[in-house]
TORDRENFI-716833 format. One line per field, with one value per residue (C-alpha): x, y, z; residue in three letters. Coordinates in steps of 0.25 Angstrom, whole numbers. Example, Ala and Ser with C-alpha at 12.3 -4.5 7.8 and 13.67 -1.06 7.14 Angstrom:
% TORDRENFI-716833
xx <- 49, 55
yy <- -18, -4
zz <- 31, 29
resn <- ALA, SER
***
This chain:
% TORDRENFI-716833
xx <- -48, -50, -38, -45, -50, -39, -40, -41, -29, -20, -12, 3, 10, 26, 27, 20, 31, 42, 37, 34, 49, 55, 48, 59, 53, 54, 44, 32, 39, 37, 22, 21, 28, 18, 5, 10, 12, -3, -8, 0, -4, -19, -17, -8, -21, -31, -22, -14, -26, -30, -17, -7, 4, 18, 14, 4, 16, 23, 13, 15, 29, 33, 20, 28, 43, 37, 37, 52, 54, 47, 53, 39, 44, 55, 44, 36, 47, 50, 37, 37, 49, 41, 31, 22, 7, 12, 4, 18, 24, 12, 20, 32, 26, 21, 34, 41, 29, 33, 48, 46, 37, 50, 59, 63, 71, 72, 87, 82, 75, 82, 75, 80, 94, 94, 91, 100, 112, 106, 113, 104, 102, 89, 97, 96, 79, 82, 92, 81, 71, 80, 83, 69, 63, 73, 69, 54, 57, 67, 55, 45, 52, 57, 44, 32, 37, 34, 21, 18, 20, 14, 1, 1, 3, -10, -16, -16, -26, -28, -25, -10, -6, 2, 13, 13, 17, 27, 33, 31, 40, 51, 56, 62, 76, 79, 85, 83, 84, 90, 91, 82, 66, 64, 56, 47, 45, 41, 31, 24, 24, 15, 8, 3, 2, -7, -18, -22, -20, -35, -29, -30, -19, -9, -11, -11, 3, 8, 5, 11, 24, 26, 24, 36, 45, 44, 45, 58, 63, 57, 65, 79, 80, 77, 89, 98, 89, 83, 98, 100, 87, 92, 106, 102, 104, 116, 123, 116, 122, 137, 136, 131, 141, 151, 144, 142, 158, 163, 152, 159, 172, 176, 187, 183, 189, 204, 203, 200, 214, 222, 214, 219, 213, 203, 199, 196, 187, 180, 177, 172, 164, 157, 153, 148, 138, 133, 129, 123, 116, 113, 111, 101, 92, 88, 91, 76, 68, 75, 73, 58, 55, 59, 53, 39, 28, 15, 4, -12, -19, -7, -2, 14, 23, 37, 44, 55, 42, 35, 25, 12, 4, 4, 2, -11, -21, -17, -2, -1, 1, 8, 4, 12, 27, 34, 29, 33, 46, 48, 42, 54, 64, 63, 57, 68, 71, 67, 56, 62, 53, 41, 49, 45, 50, 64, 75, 84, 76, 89, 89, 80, 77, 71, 63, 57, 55, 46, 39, 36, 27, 22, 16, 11, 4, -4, -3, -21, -22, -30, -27, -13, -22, -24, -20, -6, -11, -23, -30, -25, -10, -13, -15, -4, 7, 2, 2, 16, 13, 17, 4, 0, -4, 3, 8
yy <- 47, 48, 43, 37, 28, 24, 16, 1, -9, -19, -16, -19, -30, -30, -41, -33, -24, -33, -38, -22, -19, -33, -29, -26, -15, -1, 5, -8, -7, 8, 7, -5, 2, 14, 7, -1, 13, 19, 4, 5, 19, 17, 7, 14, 25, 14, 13, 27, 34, 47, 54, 51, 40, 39, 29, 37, 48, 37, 31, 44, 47, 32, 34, 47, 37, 29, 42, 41, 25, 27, 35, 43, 57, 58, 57, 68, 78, 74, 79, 92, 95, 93, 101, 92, 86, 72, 63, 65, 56, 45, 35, 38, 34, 22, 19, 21, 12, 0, 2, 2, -11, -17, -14, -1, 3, -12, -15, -31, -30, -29, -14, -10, -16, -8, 4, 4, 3, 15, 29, 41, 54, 47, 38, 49, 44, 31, 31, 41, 30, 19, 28, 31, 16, 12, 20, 17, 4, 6, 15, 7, -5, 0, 8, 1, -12, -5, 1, -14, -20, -8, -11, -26, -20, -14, -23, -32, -34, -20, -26, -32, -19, -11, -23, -25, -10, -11, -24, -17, -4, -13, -17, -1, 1, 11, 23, 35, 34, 28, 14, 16, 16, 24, 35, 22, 18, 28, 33, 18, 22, 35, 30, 18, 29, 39, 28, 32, 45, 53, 67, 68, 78, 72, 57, 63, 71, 57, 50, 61, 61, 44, 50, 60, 49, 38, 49, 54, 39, 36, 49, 45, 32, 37, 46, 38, 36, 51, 57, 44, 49, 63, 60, 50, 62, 68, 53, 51, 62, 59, 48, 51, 62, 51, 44, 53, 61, 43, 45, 57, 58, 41, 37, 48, 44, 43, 54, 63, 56, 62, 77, 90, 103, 109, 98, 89, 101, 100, 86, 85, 99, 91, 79, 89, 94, 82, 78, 90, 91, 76, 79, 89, 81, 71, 80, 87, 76, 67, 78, 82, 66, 66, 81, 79, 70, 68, 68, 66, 76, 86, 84, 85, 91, 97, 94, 105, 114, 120, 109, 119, 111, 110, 100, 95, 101, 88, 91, 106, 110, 99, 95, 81, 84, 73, 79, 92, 86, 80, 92, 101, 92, 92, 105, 115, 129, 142, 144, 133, 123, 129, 126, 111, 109, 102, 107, 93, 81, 73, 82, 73, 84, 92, 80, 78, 92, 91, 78, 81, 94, 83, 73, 85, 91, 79, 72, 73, 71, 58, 59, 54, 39, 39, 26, 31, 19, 16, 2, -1, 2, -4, -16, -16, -13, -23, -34, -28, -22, -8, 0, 4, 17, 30, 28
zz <- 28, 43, 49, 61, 50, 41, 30, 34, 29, 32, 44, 40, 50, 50, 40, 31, 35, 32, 19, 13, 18, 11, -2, -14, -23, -15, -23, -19, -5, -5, -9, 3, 13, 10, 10, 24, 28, 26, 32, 44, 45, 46, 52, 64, 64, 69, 80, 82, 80, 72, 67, 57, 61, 55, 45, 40, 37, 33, 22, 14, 17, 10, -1, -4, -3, -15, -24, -23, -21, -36, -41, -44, -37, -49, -59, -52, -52, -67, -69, -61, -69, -83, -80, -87, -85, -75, -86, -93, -85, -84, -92, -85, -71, -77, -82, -70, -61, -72, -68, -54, -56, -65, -51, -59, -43, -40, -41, -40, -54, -68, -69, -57, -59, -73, -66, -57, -67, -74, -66, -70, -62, -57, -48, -37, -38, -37, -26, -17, -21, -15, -3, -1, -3, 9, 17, 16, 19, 29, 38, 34, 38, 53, 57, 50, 55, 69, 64, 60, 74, 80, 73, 77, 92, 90, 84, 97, 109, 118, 130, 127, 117, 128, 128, 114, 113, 122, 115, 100, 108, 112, 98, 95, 96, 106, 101, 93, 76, 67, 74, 86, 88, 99, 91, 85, 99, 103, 93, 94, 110, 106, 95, 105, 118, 108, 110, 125, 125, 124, 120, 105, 102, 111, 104, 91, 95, 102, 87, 79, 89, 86, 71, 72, 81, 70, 58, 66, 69, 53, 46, 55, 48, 36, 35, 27, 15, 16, 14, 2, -4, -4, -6, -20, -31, -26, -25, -39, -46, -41, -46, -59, -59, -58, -69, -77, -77, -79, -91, -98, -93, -93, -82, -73, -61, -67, -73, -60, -56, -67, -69, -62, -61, -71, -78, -65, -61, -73, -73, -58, -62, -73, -63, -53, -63, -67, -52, -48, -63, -59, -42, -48, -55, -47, -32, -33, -37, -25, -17, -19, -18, -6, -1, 0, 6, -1, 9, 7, 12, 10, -2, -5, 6, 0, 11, 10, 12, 26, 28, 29, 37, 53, 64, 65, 76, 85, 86, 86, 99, 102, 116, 117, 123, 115, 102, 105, 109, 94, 88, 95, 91, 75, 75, 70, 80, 76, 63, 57, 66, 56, 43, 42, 26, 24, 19, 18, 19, 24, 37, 47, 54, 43, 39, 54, 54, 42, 46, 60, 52, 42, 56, 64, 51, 45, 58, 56, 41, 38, 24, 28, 30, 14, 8, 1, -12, -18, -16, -29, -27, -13, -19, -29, -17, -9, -20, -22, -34, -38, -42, -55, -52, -47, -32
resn <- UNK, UNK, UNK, UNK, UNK, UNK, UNK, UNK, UNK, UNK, UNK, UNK, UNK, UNK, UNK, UNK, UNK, UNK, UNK, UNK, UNK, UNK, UNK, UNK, UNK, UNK, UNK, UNK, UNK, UNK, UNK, UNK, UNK, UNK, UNK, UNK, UNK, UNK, UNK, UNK, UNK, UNK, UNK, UNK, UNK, UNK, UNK, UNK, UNK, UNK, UNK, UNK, UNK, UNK, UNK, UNK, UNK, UNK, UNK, UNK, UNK, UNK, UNK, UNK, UNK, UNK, UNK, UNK, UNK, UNK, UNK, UNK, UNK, UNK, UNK, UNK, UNK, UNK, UNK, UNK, UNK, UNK, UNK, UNK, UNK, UNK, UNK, UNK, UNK, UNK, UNK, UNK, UNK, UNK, UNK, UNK, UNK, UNK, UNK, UNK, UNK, UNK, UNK, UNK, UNK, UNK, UNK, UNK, UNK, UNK, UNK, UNK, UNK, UNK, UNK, UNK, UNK, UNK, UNK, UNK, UNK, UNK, UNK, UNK, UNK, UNK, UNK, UNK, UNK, UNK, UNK, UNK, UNK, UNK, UNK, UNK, UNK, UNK, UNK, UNK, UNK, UNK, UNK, UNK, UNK, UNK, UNK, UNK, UNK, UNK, UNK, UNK, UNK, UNK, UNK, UNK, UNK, UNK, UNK, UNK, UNK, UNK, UNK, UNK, UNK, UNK, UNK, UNK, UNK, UNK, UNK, UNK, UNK, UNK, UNK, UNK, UNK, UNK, UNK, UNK, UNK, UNK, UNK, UNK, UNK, UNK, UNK, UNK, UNK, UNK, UNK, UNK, UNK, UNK, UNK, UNK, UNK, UNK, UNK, UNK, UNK, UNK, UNK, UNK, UNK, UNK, UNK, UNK, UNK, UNK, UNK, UNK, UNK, UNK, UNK, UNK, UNK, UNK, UNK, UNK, UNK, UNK, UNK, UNK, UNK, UNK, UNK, UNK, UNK, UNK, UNK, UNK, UNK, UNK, UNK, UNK, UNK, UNK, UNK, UNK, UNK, UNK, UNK, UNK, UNK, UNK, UNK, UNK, UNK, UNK, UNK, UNK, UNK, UNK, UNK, UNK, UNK, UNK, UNK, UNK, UNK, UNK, UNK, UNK, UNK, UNK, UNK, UNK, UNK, UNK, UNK, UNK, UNK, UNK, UNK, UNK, UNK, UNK, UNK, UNK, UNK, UNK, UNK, UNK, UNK, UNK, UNK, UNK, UNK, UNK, UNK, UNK, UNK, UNK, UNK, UNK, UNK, UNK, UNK, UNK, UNK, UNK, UNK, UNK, UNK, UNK, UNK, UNK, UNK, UNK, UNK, UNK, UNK, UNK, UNK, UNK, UNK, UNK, UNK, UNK, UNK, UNK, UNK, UNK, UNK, UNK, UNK, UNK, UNK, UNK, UNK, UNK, UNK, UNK, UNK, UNK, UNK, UNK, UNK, UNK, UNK, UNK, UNK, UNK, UNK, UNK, UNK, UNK, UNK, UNK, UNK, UNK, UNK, UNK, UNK, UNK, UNK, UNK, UNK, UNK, UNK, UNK, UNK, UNK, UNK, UNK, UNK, UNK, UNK, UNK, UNK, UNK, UNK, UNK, UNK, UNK, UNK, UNK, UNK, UNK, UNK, UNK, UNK, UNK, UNK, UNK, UNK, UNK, UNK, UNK, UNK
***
């Protein structure tokens, strides 16, 4: 698809906005918020111009959310570990899709309620889908409320446009992340200045810089549900080790009042194996849910690995100061600063390390304007049905 002709859609308005945030089911609001991503995104190209924009990032990172939100990513690694033909698990996925249409992660409905009663080693998958699902909503409700105005600013007559920017601008907070918009100001500012500049290069660098301060500003409120998702197995198996010693040894917490020595040792040796037996089970599937980024065009990124791609011919050399600014400051000293995979994903630094590679590399790449549903799901999400098919 040429991304200076994107794919022509509804342009999302901030109700729209309000009313995909207010929706109950994570996993229909997930499938929302990602089609309200690839909307806006095309939608921002016709007024941008040709280049990728934070929303069109944004579509895929939320599309590859919903893998987790559904619980869908646990069923590929159950695979992997079989080592058998995927048709195997066919029945299975369709199970699982007729759950999630009963409210199978919905504590309001009397699946979900069940379900949370039940306490399995596979908690740690619902407790990274729950930290994962607020935070999609929790960016998607600051930032594309913004994208929304920003696109009804645009929408206005030429000659009154300057003073409608200026009055969209004047809502930020002042200040720098977590509770501050300065970074989202200004992104806005470039994305509106890159519009009379003549140079090619230097507005494609000026768009891919608003890219980078919004993903920056975007990955600092995040922080709190990343280190939850990442944090869901370990707080899992303690309490299932917990569990599991009051299972087998009854009255537990009296007896640690009255044993000495050996014994006591023995008993707080057995729970230790337990949760790391049970830390282990669920740690690399949580892990790898979270570790890489399908992309079209480019196909799955394992984000622990050395991104192979470079920046895109329009933003290597970089000629715009401001960029080169932003690039030194998450860029690590010495050979590291080559090294883009990530070694924690909790670390914020790494992770802006390894998405400032990601915008620079596919900054170009019109396959990131591909619809991320079929007309058919489309439909289904928007009458707020999940699909039938395979997400």
């Amino acid at each position: 698809m040429d991304v200076q002709t994107p794919l022509q859609g509804p342009i999302p308005t901030p109700d729209d906005v309000s009313r995909i945030c207010a929706t109950a089911d994570p996993v229909l609001r997930n499938l929302q918020i990602t089609q309200c991503y690839g909307d806006i995104a095309r939608a921002l190209a016709r007024e941008v111009g040709p280049g990728a924009n934070w929303c069109t990032f944004g579509t895929w990172a939320s599309r590859q959310a919903g893998a987790t939100i559904r619980g869908e990513d646990l069923l590929d690694r159950l695979s992997r570990r079989l080592e058998r033909r995927t048709e195997w698990l066919h029945p299975l996925r369709s199970l699982w899709r007729t759950l999630l249409r009963r409210g199978l992660l919905r504590p309001d409905t009397r699946l979900g309620r069940i379900v949370l009663r039940l306490h399995t080693p596979f908690d740690a998958a619902e407790r990274t889908a729950a930290a994962v699902a607020r935070g999609n909503r929790k960016v998607f409700e600051e930032i594309l409320l913004h994208f929304a105005r920003y696109l009804q600013v645009c929408a206005g007559p030429e000659e009154t446009r300057d003073r409608r920017v200026e009055q969209f601008a004047s809502v930020f907070r002042p200040g720098g992340p977590p509770d501050g918009q300065e970074l989202l100001r200004h992104a806005f500012g470039l994305y509106y200045a890159q519009r009379r500049e003549p140079d090619p290069r230097r507005r494609a660098q000026m768009i891919a810089l608003a890219n980078l301060e919004i993903g920056l500003h975007e990955q600092t409120r995040l922080q709190p549900e990343i280190a939850a998702a990442l944090d869901a197995p370990f707080e899992t198996a303690h309490d299932l080790s917990g569990r599991a010693l009051l299972l087998l040894v009854p009255g537990a917490p009296l007896w640690r009042l009255m044993l000495r020595g050996p014994l006591l040792h023995a008993v707080e040796w057995f729970a230790d194996q337990v949760r790391l037996r049970l830390a282990g089970l669920t740690r690399e599937a949580v892990t790898e849910s979270l570790m890489v980024l399908t992309l079209p065009g480019a196909g799955t990124l394992a984000l622990g690995r050395d991104l192979p791609q470079s920046a895109c011919a329009l933003l290597d050399p970089c000629t715009l100061p401001e960029l080169t600014a932003f690039l030194e400051r998450v860029e690590p000293p010495g050979p590291d600063g080559d090294a883009s995979g990530v070694r924690d994903w909790a670390d914020l630094s790494q992770r802006m390390h390894y998405i400032t590679h990601v915008f620079r590399a596919f900054h170009d790449s019109p396959a990131l304007f591909t619809p991320p549903f079929t007309d058919d799901q489309v439909r289904a999400i928007r009458a707020g049905r999940l699909p039938d098919s395979r997400l």
